[in-house]
Structures are given as C-alpha cells and as structure tokens.
C-alpha positions in Angstrom: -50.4 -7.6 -4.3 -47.1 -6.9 -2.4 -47.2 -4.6 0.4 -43.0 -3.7 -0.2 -42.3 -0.5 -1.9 -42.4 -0.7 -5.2 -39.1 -0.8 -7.4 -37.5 2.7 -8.5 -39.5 4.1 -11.4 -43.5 2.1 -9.9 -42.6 -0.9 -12.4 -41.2 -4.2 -12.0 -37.8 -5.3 -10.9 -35.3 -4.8 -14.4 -32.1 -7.1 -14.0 -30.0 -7.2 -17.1 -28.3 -10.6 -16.8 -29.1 -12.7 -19.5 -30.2 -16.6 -18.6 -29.8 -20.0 -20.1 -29.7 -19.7 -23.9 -29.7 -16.0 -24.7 -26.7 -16.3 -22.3 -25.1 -18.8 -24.0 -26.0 -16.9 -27.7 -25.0 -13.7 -26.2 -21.2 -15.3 -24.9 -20.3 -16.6 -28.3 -21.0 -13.4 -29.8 -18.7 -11.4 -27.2 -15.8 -13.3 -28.0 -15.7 -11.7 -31.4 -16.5 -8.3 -30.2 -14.2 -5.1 -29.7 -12.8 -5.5 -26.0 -12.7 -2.3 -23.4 -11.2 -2.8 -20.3 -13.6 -1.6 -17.5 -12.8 -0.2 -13.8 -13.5 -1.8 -10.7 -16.2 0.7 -10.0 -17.9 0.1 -13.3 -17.4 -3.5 -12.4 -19.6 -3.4 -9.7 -22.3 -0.8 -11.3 -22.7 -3.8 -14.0 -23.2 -6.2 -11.6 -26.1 -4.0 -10.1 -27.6 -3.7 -13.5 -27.6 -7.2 -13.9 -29.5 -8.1 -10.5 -31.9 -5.2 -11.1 -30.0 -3.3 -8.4 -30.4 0.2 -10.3 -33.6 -0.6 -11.8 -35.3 0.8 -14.1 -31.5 1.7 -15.8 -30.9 -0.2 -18.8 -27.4 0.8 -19.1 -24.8 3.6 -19.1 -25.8 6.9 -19.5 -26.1 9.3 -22.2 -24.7 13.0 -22.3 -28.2 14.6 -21.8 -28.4 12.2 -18.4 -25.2 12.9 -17.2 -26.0 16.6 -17.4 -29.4 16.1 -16.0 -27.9 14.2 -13.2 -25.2 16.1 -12.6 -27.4 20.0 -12.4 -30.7 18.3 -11.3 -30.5 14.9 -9.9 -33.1 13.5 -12.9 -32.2 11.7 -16.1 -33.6 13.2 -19.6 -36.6 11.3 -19.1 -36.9 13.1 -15.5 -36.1 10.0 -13.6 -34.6 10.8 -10.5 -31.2 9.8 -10.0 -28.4 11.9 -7.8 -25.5 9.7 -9.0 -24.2 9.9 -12.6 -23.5 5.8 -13.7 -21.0 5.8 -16.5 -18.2 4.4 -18.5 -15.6 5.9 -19.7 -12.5 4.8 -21.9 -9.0 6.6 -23.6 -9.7 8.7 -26.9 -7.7 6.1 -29.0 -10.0 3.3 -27.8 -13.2 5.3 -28.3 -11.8 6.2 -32.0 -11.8 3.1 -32.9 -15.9 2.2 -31.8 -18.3 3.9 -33.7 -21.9 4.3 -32.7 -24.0 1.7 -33.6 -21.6 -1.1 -32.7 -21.6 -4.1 -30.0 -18.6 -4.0 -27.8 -17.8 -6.6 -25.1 -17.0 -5.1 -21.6 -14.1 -6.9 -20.2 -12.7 -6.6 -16.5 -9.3 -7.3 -16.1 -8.7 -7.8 -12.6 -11.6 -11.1 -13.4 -10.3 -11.8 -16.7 -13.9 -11.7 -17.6 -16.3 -10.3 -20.5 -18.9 -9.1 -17.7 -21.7 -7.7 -20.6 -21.5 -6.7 -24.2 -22.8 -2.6 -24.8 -24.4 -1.3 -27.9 -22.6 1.8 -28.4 -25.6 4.7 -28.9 -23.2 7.8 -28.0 -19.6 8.6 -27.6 -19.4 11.6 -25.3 -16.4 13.9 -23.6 -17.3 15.6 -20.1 -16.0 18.1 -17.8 -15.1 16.6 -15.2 -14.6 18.7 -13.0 -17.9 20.1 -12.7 -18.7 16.5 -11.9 -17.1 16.5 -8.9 -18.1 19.3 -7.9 -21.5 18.9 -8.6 -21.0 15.5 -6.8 -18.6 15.7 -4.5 -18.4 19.5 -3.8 -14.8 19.6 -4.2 -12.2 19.2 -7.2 -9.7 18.2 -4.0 -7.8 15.1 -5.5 -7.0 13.8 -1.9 -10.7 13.1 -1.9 -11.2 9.0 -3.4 -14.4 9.4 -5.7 -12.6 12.5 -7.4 -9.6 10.8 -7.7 -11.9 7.9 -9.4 -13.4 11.0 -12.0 -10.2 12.5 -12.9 -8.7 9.2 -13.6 -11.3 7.7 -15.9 -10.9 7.8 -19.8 -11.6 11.0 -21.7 -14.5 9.7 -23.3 -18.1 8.2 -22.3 -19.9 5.3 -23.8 -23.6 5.5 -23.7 -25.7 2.2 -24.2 -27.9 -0.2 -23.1 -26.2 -3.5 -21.7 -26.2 -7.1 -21.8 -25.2 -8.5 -18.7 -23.1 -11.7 -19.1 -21.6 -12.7 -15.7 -22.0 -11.1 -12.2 -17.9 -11.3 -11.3 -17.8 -14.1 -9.1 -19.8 -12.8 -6.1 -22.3 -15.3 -5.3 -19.6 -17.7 -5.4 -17.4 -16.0 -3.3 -20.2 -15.0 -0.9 -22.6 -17.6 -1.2 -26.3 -16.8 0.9 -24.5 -13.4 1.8 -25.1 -11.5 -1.8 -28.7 -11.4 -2.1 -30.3 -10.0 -5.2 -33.2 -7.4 -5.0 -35.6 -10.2 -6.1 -34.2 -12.7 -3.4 -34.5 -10.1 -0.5 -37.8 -8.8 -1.7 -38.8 -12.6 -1.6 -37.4 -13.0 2.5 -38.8 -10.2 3.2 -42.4 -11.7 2.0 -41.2 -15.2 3.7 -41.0 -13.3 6.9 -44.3 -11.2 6.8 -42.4 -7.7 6.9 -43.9 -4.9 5.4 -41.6 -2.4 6.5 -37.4 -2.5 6.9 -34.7 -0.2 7.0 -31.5 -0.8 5.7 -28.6 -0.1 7.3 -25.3 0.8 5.1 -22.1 -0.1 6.3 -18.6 -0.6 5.3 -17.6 -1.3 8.7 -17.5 -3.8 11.3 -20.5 -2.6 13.6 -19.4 -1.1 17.0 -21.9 -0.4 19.7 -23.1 3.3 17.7 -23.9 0.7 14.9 -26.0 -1.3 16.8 -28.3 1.0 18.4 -29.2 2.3 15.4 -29.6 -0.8 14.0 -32.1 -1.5 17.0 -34.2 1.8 17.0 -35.3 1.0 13.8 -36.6 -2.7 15.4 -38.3 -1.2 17.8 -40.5 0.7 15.2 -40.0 -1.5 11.8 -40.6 -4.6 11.1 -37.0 -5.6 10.2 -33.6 -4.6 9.3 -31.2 -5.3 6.8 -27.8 -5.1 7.4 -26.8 -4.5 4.1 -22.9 -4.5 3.5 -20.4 -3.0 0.9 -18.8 -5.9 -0.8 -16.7 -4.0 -3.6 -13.4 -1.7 -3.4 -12.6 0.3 0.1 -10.3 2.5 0.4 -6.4 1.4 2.1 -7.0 0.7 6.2 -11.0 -0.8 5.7 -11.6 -3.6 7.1 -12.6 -6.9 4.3 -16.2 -7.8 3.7 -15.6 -11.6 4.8 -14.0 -10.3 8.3 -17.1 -7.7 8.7 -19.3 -10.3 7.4 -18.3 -12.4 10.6 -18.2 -9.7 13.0 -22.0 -8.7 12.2 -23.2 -12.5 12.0 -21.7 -12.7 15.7 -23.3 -9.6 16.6 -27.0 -10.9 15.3 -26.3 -14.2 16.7 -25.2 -12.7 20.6 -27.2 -9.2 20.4 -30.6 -9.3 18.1 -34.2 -10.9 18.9 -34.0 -13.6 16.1 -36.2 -13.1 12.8 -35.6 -9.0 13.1 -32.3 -8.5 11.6 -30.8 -10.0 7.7 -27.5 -9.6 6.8 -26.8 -9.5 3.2 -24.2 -7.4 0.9 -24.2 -5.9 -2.7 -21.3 -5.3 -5.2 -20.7 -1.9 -5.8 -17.3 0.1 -5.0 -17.9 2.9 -2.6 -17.9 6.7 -4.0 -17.4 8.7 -0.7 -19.9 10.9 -2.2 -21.7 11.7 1.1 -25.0 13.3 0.5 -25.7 12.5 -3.0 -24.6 8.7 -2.2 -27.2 8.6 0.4 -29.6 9.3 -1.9 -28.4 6.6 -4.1 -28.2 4.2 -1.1 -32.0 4.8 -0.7 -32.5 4.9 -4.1 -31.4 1.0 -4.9 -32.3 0.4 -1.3 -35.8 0.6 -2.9 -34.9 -1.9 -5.3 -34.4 -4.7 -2.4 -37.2 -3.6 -1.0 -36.5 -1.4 2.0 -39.1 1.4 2.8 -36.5 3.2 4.9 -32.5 3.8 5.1 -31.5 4.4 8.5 -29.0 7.8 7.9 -26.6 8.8 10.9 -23.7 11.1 10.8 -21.1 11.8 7.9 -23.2 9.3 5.7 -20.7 7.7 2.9 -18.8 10.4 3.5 -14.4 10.6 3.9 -12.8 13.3 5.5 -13.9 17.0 6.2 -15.5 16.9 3.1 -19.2 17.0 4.4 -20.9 18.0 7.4 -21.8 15.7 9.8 -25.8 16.2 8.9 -25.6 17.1 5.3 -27.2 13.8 4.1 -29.9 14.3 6.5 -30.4 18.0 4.7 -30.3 16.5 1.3 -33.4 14.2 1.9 -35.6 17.6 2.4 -33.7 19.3 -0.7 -35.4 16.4 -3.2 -39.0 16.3 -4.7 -41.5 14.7 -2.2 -42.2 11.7 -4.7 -38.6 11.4 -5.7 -38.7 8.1 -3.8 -40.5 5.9 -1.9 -37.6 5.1 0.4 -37.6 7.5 3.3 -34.6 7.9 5.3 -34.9 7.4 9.0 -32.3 10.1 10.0 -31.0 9.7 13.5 -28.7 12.0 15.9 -25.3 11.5 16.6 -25.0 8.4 19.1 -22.7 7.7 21.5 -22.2 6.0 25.2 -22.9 7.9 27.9 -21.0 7.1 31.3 -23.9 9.1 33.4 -26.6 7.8 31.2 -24.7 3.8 31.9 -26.3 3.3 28.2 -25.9 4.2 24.5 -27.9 7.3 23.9 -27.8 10.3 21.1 -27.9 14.2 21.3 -31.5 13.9 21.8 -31.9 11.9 24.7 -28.7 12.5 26.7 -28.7 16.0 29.0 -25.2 15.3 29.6 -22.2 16.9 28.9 -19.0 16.1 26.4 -16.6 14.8 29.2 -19.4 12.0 29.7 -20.0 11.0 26.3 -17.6 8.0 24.8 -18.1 9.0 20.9 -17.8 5.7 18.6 -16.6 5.8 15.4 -15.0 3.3 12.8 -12.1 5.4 12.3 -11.5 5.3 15.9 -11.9 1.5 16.3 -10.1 1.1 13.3 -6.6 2.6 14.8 -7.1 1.3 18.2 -6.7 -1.8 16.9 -4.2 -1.6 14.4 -2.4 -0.1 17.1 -3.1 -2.6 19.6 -4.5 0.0 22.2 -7.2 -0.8 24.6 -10.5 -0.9 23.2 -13.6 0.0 26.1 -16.3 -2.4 26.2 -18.5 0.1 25.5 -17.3 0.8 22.6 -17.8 -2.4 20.7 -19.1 -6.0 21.8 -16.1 -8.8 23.1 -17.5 -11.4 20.5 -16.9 -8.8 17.2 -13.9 -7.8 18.8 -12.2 -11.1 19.2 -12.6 -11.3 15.6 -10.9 -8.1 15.1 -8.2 -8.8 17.2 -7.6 -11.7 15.0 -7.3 -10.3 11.8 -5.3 -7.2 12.8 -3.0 -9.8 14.5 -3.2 -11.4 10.8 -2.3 -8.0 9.7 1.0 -8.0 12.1 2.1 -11.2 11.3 2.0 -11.0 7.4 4.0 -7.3 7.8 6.4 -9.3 9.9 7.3 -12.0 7.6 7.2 -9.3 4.8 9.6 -7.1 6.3 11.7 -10.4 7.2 12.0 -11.7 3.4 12.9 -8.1 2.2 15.4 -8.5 4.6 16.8 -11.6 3.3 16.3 -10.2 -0.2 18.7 -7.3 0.6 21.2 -9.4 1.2 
C-alpha cells in the first residue's frame, strides 16, 4: 500500500495516451477524421490528460462543468476543479461537426494529430464571466484573458484519445517525468512526504530558501518546472533547467531535491492556478505545494497573499495536497542571511527583496547583480544566454541594415 497521496478523485492514476496497438488502430483512424486546429494551451492540457496529469478528467469539459467550475470550483459530478479545461473552435468549424462524431485534434505549430475527440456537446460561453470568475478582471492586458477572448466561439465537449505527447520527452529527455514515473522515484527514494515547488523561473536565492524550509520538514522536494508557453522576456525551460541543476548540484544535501518539468502553458491565473498547481501536484504525488507571494500571478492583478487566502476558501477535503504557504522572503543585511517577514525584526532599508522580475532586467540590462541575490554558478549561466540574447539582436539589427540598403 503506497504511503503517497492518493491521485485526485481517491482512484488510480487515469492517463489517456493510448499504447502499442490501440495506438497504432487509433492513428490510422485519425487520418480520415475531421481536423481542428488546437492552441498551444490546449496543446499542453492534452498532453496532461495523456500522462494522467489531470486525472481523473477524461477529456474536455461539458457546459454544465464549465459552469460548475466557473461559480463553484466543482464539475457536475462535484469534482473539485478551480480551472475550467476546454476547447474551443470558430462557429464555421463547429457547424460542420455534429455531436456524435470522432474528430482528430491537430496542433499546428507540431504538425501533429495529438488525440482524436468524440464530440458529446457543442457549446457557446460568456466569456467574460470567465475571466472574471477566473481571473477577476475582463482587462485584456492581462495574458490568460487575452488567451479567453481569443479562443473560438464555440466549445467542444468529449472524452479524448490521446495519440502523441508533442515531442517533450524527446526534447527533454529524464527532465519530463510523468505522474507515474515521479510517484515511482519518490517510492525508490523512501519519501512519503514532498512539496513541490512551481517555477517558471530561474531560482534566485528567495527560491531557494523556500525550497529548503520545506527539507528541513519534508522528506523531499520537487522542483517542478513550466515547460510550455511564457509570456515575451521569460527565461527558456532548457536555460532554467541548467541554472537549477547547478543550483542542486552546488547548494542541496543530495537525495532531497528532484528536478523535473510538465507541459502545460501558464494561465497567470493567480489564486485559482494555485489551486490547480496543487491539484495535479497530487497527481505526481506531492502531499504539499510550497505557495509564496503573487503565486502564478502577472501584474497588479492579485494581492501578494491571495493564493494563500484561497486555500482556506475551499472545502476541507477538496484535496489532499496542502499548500505550505510561506511569508515574503528576502535577504537581510542586519540578519547577514535570507529570512521572511516572520523571522526578521528588521526594517525595509535592510531588506534586499528578490524577485524574478527584478533579476530578469538586471540582466538584460547588464546591471550588477548582488551575490545575495542569486548564486555565481546560476548566474554565469544567465550571463550567458542574455549575452546570447545581445548577440542575436546585434546581428539582427545588422542584416536589417543591409536589407535596407
């Protein structure tokens, strides 16, 4: 009997992705199907079906989930979920599917049927309740509302078929671990109990002390990456992926730390995505996700706390994953250590606050960067790509030149 949390929903693990000759049968039969072109985000929300990321789902969701997730966090079966997972297309393209039918789901940017859908339910939604029942704001600055406003007119509802998972183990090898293959390291190594801790950034010195007050309580953490579409200015999975295998190797107690990613496209949805991080966090068997300040959030858009406040907002047995929900960190110059608004008595003008953003411009800027703020070994490899960055700019700006002429 494992001792891991047990998968979203108490059964087992669900991945989608067919195998050797239901594969195969399935293929031949997509090639004949209708085609819909899918977006990058519901690109990677297939891919999660198909490893049993967002188990127990067995595909996209109908209207009465959508509402229900929407105005109540909970699917029409009263599943929990905080995060609506649809597809949408155009109203031509949906006139011409009717319900009943098998239609392949092809991503463009692959060139690549990824699953076939049978169609239960065609659907239209407001979408702007959406957002702001998601993201609390219609603002079309913000990204994931930008995502809503600009997806097709109509929903498809049905379960899936999953046919391909887009390239990702291939392109990052041991790095994209499935929920089964973490649950099964986590086993290997005898823990029973490991945060995991989001990022889609390089991790600065904030990053690692959170990373390591969780060690010091749990038996293991895992640094679990974003390995689908950023926004302009991030900083690439297989540069971050380096960074934090650096920091492990120079700055962790070996057999406490795993680095892995997972395919989905962020949402910026701050508190309700932190429910969803726990939620497949659960999945790869995680029994807590470490939460610190402006959690998957963008902007102004959230306060700083709010997906701490969520977390007591939700039913008690909502899920299994708890979040470990920690202060805002920072260096202190008095304190001569990392430290957080609970343990520092110092004031502001001692306090060096960390933050991606921050690290981000300092070094596309090529300003000085403290040694406080982030480790020499993760920053060398910084240094490099943003010189990377300088030198591609450089020869672009001197071909348009030539072009001009």
């Amino acid at each position: 009997m494992s001792e891991l949390v047990r998968p979203h929903g108490g059964a087992d693990l669900k991945p989608l992705l067919l195998e050797r000759k239901a594969l195969a049968a399935e293929k031949k039969k997509a090639a004949s199907l209708t085609k819909i072109n899918i977006t990058s985000r519901e690109a990677g929300d297939i891919i999660m079906l198909g490893i049993g990321g967002f188990t127990p789902l067995e595909g996209f969701m109908t209207r009465a989930d959508w509402e229900g997730v929407c105005d109540g966090m909970k699917m029409a079966s009263g599943l929990f979920w905080p995060i609506p997972i649809t597809l949408s297309t155009d109203i031509s393209t949906a006139a011409g599917i009717n319900e009943g039918e098998t239609i392949a789901l092809y991503d463009p940017e692959r060139d690549e049927i990824l699953a076939t859908m049978a169609v239960s339910e065609k659907y239209q939604i407001d979408k702007a309740h959406e957002c702001m029942q998601v993201y609390k704001t219609t603002d079309m600055e913000h990204p994931g509302v930008k995502m809503v406003m600009e997806q097709g007119d109509v929903n498809l509802a049905g379960p899936i078929k999953v046919l391909s998972l887009g390239g990702f183990p291939e392109e990052y090898g041991e790095q994209f671990m499935t929920p089964a293959q973490t649950r099964a390291e986590f086993k290997k190594r005898g823990w029973k109990t490991i945060a995991a801790f989001q990022t889609r950034n390089p991790m600065h010195r904030s990053h690692e002390y959170l990373a390591k007050i969780a060690i010091e309580t749990l038996d293991g953490v895992l640094i679990h990456s974003l390995l689908g579409k950023l926004k302009a200015g991030d900083i690439p999975a297989d540069v971050r992926s380096r960074a934090i295998g650096t920091l492990i190797e120079n700055y962790f107690v070996d057999n406490t730390v795993i680095q892995a990613g997972y395919p989905l496209d962020m949402r910026y949805a701050g508190p309700r995505e932190a429910l969803l991080h726990a939620l497949f966090r659960q999945n790869y068997g995680c029994s807590h996700l470490i939460v610190g300040r402006d959690h998957a959030g963008v902007g102004d858009y959230y306060g700083p706390f709010d997906a701490h406040h969520i977390f007591d907002q939700i039913p008690k047995d909502a899920l299994e994953t708890q979040p470990l929900k920690i202060d805002w960190t920072f260096w202190c110059n008095r304190c001569g250590s990392m430290a957080s608004m609970k343990t520092c008595p110092h004031k502001a003008e001692d306090r060096l606050l960390l933050s991606g953003t921050k690290l981000r411009k300092a070094l596309s800027e090529g300003t000085e960067v403290p040694d406080n703020f982030s480790r020499p070994e993760v920053l060398e490899i910084l240094r490099e790509y943003y010189a990377s960055l300088a030198e591609h700019e450089k020869v672009e700006v001197k071909l348009s030149g030539h072009s001009a002429k």
